[in-house]
NUFIGU-787815 format. One record per residue (C-alpha): residue number from 1; residue in one letter; x, y, z. Coordinates in steps of 0.02 Angstrom, whole numbers, plus 32768, in hexadecimal, padded with zeros to 4 digits. Each point is the difference from the previous one (the first is absolute). Last residue first. Layout:
BEGIN
REC  num  residuo     x     y     z
REC  NUM        A     X     Y     Z
...
//
This chain:
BEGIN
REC  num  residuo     x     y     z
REC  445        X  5238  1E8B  23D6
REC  444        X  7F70  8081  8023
REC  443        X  7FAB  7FF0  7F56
REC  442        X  800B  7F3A  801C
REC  441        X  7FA9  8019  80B1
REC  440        X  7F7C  804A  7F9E
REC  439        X  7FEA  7F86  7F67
REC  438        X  7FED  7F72  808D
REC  437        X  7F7D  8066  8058
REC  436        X  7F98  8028  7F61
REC  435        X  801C  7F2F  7FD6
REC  434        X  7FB1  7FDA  80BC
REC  433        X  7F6F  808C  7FE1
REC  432        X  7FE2  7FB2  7F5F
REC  431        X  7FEA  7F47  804C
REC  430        X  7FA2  803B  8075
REC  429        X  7F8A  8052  7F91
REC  428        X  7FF8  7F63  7FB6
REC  427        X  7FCF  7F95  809B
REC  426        X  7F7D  8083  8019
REC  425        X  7FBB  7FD5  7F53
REC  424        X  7FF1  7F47  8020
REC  423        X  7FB5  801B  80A9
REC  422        X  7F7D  8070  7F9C
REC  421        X  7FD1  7F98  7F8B
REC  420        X  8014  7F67  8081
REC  419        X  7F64  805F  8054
REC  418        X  7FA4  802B  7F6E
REC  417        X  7FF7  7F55  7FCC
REC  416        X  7FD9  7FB4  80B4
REC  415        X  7F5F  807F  7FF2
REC  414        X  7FD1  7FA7  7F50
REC  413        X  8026  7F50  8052
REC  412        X  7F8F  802D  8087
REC  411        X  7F69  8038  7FA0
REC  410        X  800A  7F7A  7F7A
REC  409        X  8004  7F70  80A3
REC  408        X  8054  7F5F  7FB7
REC  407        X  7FC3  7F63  805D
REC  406        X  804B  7FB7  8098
REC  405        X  7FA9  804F  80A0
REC  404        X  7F57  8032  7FBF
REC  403        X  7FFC  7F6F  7F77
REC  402        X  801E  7F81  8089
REC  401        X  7F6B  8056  805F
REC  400        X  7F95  7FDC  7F65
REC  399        X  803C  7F5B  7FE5
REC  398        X  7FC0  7FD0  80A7
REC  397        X  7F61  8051  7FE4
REC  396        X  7FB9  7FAF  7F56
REC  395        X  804A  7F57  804F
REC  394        X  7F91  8026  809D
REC  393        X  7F5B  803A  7F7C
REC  392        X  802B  7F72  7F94
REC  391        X  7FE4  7F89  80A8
REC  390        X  7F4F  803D  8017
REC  389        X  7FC2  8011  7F65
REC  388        X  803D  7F54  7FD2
REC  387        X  7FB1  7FBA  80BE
REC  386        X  7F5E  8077  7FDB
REC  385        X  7FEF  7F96  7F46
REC  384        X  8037  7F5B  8059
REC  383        X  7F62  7FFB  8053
REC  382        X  7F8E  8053  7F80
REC  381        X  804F  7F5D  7F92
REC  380        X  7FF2  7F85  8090
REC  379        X  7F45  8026  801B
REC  378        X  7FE2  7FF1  7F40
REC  377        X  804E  7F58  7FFC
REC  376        X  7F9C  7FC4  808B
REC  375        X  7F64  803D  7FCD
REC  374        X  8007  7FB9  7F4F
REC  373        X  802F  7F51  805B
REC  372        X  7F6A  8024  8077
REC  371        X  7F9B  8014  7F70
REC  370        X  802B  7F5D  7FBB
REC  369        X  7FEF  7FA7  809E
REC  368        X  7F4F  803F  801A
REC  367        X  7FE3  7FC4  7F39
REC  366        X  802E  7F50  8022
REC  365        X  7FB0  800C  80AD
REC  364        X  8005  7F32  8009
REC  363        X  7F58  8009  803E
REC  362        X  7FC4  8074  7F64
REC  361        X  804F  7F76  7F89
REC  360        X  7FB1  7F6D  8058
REC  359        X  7F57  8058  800F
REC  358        X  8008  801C  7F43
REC  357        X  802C  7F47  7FD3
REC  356        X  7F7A  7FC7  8077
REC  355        X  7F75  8064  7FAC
REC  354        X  8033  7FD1  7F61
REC  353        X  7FFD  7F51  8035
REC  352        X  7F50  8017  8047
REC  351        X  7FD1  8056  7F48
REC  350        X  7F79  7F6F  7FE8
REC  349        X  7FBB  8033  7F57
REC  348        X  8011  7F5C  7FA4
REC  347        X  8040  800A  7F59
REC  346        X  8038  7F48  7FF7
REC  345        X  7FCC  7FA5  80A3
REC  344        X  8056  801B  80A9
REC  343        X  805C  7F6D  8042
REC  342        X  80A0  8071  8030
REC  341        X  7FAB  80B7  804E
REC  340        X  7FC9  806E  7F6A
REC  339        X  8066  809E  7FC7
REC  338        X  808C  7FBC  7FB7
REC  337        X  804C  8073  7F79
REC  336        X  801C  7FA4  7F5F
REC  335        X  7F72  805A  7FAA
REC  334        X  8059  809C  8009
REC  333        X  8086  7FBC  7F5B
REC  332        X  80A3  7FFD  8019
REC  331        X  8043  7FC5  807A
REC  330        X  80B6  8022  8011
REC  329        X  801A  809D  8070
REC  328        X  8097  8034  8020
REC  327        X  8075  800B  80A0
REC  326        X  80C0  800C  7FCE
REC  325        X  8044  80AB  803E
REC  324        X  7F8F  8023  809A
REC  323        X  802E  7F22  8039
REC  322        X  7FB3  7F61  7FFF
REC  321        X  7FC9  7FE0  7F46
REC  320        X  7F5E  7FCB  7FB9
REC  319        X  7F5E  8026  8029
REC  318        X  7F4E  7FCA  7FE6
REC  317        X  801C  7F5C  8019
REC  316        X  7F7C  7F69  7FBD
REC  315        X  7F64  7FF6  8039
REC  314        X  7FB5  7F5A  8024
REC  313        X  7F7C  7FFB  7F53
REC  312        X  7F55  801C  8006
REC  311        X  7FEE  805E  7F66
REC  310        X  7FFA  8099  806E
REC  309        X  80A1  7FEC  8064
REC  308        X  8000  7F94  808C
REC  307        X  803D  800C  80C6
REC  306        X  809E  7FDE  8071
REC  305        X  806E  8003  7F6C
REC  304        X  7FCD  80BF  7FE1
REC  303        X  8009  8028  80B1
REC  302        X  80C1  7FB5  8013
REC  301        X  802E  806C  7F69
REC  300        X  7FBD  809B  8040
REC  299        X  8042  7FF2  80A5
REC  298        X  80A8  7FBF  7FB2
REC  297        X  8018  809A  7F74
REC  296        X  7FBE  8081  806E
REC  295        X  8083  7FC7  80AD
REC  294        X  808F  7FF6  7F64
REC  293        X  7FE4  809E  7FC7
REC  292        X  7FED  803B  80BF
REC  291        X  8098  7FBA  8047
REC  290        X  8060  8031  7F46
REC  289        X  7FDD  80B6  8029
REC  288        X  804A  7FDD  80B1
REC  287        X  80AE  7FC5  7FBC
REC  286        X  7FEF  8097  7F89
REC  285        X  7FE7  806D  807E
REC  284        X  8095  7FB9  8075
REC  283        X  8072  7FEB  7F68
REC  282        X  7FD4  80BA  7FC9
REC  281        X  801F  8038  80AB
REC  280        X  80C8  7F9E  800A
REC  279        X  8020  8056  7F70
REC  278        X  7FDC  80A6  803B
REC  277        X  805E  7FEB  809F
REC  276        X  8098  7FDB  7F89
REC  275        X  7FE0  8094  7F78
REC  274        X  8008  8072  80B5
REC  273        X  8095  7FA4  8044
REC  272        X  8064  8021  7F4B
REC  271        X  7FDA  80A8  8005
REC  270        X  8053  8031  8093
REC  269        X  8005  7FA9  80AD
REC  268        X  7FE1  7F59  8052
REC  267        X  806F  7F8D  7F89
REC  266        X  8031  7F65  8065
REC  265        X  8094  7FBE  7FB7
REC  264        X  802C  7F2E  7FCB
REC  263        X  80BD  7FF9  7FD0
REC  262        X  8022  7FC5  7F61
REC  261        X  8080  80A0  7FC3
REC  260        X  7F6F  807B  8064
REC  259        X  7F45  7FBB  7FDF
REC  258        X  7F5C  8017  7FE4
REC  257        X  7F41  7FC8  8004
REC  256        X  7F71  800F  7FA1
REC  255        X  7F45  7FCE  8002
REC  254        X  7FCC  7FBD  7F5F
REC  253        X  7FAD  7F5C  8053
REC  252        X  8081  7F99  7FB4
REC  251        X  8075  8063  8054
REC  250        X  8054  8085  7F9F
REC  249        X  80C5  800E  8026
REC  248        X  8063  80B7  7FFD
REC  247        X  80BA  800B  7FFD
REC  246        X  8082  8085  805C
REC  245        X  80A8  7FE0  7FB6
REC  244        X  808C  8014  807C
REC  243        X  8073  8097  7FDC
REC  242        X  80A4  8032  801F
REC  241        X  8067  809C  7FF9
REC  240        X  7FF8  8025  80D3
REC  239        X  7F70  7F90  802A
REC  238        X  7F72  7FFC  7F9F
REC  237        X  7F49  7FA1  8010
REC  236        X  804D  7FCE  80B6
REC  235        X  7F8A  7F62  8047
REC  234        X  7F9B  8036  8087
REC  233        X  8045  8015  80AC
REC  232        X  7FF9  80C6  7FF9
REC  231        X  7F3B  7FF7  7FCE
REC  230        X  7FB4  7FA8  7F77
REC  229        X  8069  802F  7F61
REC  228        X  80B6  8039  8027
REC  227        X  8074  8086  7FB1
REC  226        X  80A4  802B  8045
REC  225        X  803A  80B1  7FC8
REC  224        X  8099  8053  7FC8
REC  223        X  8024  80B0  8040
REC  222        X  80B4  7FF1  804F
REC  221        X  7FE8  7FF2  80A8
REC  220        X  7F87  7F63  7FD3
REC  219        X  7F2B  8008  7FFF
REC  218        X  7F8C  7F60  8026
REC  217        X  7F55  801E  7FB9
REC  216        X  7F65  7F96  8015
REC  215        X  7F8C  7FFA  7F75
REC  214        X  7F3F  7FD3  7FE9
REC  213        X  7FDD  7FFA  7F51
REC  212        X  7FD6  8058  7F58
REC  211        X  7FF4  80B2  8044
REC  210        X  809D  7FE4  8083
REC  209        X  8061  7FE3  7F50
REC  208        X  7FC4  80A7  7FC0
REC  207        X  8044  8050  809B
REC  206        X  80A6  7FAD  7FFD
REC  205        X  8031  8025  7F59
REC  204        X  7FD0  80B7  8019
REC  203        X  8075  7FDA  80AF
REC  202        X  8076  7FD2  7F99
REC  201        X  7FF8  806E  7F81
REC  200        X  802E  809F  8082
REC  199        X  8071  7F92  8048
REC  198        X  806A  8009  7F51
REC  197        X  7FEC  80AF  7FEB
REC  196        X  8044  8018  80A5
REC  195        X  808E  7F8F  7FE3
REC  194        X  803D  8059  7F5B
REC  193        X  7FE2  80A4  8043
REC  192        X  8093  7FD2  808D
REC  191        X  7FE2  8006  80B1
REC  190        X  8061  7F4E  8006
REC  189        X  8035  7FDB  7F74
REC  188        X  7FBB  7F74  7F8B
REC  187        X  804D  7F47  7FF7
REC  186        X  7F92  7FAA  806F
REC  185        X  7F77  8068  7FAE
REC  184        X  8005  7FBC  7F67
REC  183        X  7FFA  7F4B  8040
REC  182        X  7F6A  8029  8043
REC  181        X  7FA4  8062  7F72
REC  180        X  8017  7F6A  7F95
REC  179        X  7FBC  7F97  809B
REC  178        X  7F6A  8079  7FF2
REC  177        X  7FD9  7FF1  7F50
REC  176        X  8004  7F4B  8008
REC  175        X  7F7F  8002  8096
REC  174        X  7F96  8078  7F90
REC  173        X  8009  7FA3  7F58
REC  172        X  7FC7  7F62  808C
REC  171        X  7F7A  8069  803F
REC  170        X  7FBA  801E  7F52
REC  169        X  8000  7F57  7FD4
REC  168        X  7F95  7FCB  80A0
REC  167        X  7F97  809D  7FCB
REC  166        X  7FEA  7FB8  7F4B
REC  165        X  7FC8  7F55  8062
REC  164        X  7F7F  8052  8072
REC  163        X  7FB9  806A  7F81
REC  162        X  7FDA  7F61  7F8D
REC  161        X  7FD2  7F95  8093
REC  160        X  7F69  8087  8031
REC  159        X  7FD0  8009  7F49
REC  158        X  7FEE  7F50  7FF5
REC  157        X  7FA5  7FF3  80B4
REC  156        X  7F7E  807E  7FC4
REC  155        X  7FF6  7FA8  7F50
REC  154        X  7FD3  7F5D  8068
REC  153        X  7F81  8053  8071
REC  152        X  7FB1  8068  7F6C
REC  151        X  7FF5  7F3D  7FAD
REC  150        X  7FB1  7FC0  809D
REC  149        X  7F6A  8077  800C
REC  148        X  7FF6  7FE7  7F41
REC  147        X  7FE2  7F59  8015
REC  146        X  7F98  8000  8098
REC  145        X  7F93  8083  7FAB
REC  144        X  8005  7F77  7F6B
REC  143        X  7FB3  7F75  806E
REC  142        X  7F7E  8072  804A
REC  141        X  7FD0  8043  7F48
REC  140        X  7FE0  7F49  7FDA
REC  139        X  7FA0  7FB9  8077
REC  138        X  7F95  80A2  7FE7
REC  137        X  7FEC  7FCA  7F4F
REC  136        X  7FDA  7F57  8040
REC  135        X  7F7A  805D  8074
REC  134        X  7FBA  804B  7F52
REC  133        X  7FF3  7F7C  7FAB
REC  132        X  7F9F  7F9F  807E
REC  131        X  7F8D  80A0  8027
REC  130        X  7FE5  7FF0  7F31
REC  129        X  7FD6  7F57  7FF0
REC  128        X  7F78  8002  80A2
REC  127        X  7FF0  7F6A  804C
REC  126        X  8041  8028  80AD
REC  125        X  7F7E  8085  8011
REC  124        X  801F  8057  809C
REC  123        X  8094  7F9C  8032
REC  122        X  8060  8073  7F62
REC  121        X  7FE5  808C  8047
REC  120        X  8059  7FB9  80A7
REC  119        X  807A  7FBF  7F9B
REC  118        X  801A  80B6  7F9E
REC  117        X  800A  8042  80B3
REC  116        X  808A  7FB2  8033
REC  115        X  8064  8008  7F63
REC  114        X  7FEB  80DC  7FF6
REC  113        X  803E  7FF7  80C0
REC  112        X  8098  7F8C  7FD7
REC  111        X  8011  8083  7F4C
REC  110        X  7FF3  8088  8064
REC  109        X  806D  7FCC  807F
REC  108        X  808C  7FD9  7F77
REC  107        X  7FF2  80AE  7FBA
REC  106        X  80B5  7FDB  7FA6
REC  105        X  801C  80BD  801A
REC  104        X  7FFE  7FF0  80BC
REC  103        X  807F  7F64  7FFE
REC  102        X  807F  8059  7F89
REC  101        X  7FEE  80A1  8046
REC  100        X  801D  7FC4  809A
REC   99        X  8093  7FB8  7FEA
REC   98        X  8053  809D  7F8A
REC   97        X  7FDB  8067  80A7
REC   96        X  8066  7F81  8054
REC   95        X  8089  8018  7FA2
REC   94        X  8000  80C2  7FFA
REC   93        X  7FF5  7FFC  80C8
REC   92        X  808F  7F7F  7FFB
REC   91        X  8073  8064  7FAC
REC   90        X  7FD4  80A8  804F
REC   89        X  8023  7F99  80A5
REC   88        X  80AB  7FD5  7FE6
REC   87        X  803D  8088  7F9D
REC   86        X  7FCC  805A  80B0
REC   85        X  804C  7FA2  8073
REC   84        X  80BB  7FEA  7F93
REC   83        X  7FEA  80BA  7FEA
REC   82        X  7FEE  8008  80D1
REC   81        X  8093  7FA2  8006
REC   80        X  8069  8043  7F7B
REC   79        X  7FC5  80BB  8038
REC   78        X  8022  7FD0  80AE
REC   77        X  80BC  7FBC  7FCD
REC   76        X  801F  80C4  7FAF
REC   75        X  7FC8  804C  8098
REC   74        X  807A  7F8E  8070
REC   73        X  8099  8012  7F86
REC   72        X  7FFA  80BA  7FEE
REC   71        X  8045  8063  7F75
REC   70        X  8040  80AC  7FEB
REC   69        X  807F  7FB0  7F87
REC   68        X  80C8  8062  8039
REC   67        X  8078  800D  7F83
REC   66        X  80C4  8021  8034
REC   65        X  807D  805B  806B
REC   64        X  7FFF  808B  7F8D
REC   63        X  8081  8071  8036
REC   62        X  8024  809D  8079
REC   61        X  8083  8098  8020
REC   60        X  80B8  7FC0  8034
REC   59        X  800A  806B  809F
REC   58        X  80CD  7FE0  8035
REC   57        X  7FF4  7FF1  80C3
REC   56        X  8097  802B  806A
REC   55        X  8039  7F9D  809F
REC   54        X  8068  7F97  7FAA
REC   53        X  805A  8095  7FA4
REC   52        X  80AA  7FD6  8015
REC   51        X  7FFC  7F96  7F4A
REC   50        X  7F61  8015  7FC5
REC   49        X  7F49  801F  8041
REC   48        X  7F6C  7F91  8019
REC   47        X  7F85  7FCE  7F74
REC   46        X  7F4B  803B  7FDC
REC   45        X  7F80  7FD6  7F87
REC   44        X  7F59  8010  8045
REC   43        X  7F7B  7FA1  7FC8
REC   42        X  7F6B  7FFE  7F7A
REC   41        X  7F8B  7F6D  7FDF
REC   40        X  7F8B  8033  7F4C
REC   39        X  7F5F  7FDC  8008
REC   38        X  7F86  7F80  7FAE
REC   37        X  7F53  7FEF  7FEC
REC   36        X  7FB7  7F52  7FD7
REC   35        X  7FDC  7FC2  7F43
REC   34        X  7F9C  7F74  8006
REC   33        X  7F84  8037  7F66
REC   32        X  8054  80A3  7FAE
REC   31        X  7F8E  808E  8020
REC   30        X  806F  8079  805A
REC   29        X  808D  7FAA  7FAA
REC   28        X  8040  80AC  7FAD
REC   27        X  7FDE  8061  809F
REC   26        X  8064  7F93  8071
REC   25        X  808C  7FF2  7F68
REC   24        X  801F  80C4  800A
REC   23        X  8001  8002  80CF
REC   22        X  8081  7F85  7FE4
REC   21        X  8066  8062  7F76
REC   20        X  7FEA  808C  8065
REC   19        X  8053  7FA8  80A1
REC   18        X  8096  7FDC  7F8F
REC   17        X  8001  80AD  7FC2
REC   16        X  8001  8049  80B8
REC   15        X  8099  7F77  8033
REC   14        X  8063  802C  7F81
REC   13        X  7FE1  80C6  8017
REC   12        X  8015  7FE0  80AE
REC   11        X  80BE  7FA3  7FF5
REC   10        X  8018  8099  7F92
REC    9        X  7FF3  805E  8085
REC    8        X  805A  7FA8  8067
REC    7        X  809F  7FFD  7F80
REC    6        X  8000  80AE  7FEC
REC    5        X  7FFA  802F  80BC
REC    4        X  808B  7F93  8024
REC    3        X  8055  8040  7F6E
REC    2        X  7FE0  80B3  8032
REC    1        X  8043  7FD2  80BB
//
């Protein structure tokens, strides 16, 4: 009976210590990134009797069946998914906000607005030296604004391509990373520390991967994950301890797209959807920048040919270029500016071409489109700003409640201390009283 007793009890000092270890490596990871709590799996040891004693049962005390991760696979695939949301829409937010400040700081409208009326100034006295100067100038200022409109546009997309390729890097580090992780697991124990520590990076792995794209995640017995891009019938980014490259291509354009080992993949989460979107705005401004350089450049042009400048001459263009990035002005002196209707004498002060080159640049709403451009862009930037808010908020939350049920709890671990303390201490005592019994039952022998 002693030994039995003996050997139970220290069956709970073993198990005790091994459950203060864990408590001891909760509170040392407390604020290690990925780590989830862990317990310690106790069960009974027990055995049946010997030889004529089948109906006798020999108490064996307890062991450490193995590691448990407080983890849960449907919290942790929210905060990928709503992480995927939210990376998503920060991304594009901070894009689009680059957009408009690019196309307000230009001061295009101004300048449209500032050209408009310099003509009309200018129809006032058409003769004047200095009103002609000064509506070249104007001229001028409108062709750089659309330069410098189109420049911010094409340093926007830059940096937008720059991020997006780094992150298309960065996800392939992280797919690699993951298949390492895979082929470690297949050979960890189950319930061992080994194996939990390995989860714990692959889910780490997993959430930083569900910030650059949308993932879908396929998981074995054994720990190892499937990853695919797009959705479960996308094309498998890693799959047990291989990867597939994923590659970026930039359109002519500069929007992007990607793809998994050659095969085309719809990217509609993380990061990499948000530089996308972006992308595809700048080529729609831009595109509608270079509608109204190009509408300026030709209704100005065709005027000037239509009438003559103030030696008499057919008027020559204006402008030159068809697009935000390549308009320019090459006259250069205000006296090539035709003011007088085609048959009109040198110096004449018939402004009716003037007249009809304003009319056709306030009927083709240059400036209205311009400020609905500005308005657009601002609309889908207070737009996307309560989306962001929104969707951070939901991320913010899901990771919060995975926190509450996975992550390390101070409190709790410091009550679980004093707990296997004293289970560790009891064990001993037993351990004494088995060894005082022993000694006694010697003494009688």
């Amino acid at each position: 009976m002693a030994s039995d007793l003996l050997s139970i009890a220290a069956s709970g000092t073993r198990a005790a210590r091994s459950a203060l270890d864990v408590t001891a490596q909760n509170i040392a990871n407390a604020s290690t990134e990925g780590y989830v709590r862990r317990t310690a799996q106790m069960e009974e040891v027990s055995a049946a009797g010997g030889f004529l004693r089948s109906n006798d049962i020999s108490l064996s005390g307890v062991r450490v069946s193995g590691v448990n991760r407080n983890a849960d696979a449907f919290r942790q695939a929210e905060v990928r998914r709503t992480n995927s949301d939210a990376t998503r829409a920060a991304t594009e937010l901070n894009g689009l906000m680059n957009i408009e400040d690019a196309v307000e700081q230009a001061d295009v409208y101004t300048a449209i607005v500032e050209f408009e009326g310099a003509l009309k100034q200018l129809g006032a006295d058409p003769v004047d030296p200095s009103l002609r100067a000064a509506t070249l100038a104007s001229a001028e200022t409108l062709a750089a604004k659309f330069n410098i409109a189109a420049n911010g546009l094409d340093a926007a997309a830059q940096g937008e391509q720059f991020d997006a390729s780094a992150e298309v890097d960065q996800a392939n580090v992280l797919a690699s990373e993951i298949a390492r992780i895979n082929g470690r697991l297949a050979r960890a124990g189950a319930g061992s520390s080994d194996q939990a520590s390995l989860l714990d990076q692959r889910d780490l792995m997993l959430e930083k991967l569900s910030g650059i794209t949308n993932i879908n995640t396929t998981f074995a017995s054994d720990g190892t994950v499937t990853v695919n891009l797009g959705g479960a019938t996308g094309p498998a980014l890693v799959s047990g301890s291989n990867t597939s490259p994923l590659a970026m291509t930039t359109a002519a354009d500069g929007t992007i797209s990607f793809d998994v080992g050659g095969t085309g993949v719809a990217v509609s989460g993380g990061s990499l959807s948000g530089h996308a979107l972006v992308l595809q705005e700048v080529a729609t401004v831009r595109g509608k920048l270079d509608t109204l350089a190009a509408q300026v450049a030709n209704t100005v042009n065709a005027a000037q040919a239509a009438g003559v400048d103030l030696d008499g001459a057919t008027g020559t263009p204006i402008f030159a270029g068809t697009t935000a990035a390549t308009i320019s002005v090459v006259a250069t002196d205000g006296r090539a500016i035709a003011t007088a209707p085609a048959g009109a004498a040198a110096g004449s002060r018939d402004a009716s071409n003037l007249t009809a080159l304003s009319s056709a640049l306030e009927s083709g709403g240059v400036a209205s489109r311009m400020n609905s451009l500005l308005f657009d862009v601002s609309s889908r930037v207070s737009g996307r700003k309560v989306t962001s808010e929104a969707l951070a908020t939901i991320a913010s939350s899901a990771r919060t409640t995975l926190q509450q049920q996975s992550g390390v709890d101070l409190d709790q671990e410091a009550a679980n201390l004093i707990r296997f303390q004293q289970a560790f201490q009891a064990s001993g005592r037993a351990m004494q009283v088995a060894t005082d019994i022993f000694d006694t039952l010697i003494g009688i022998g």
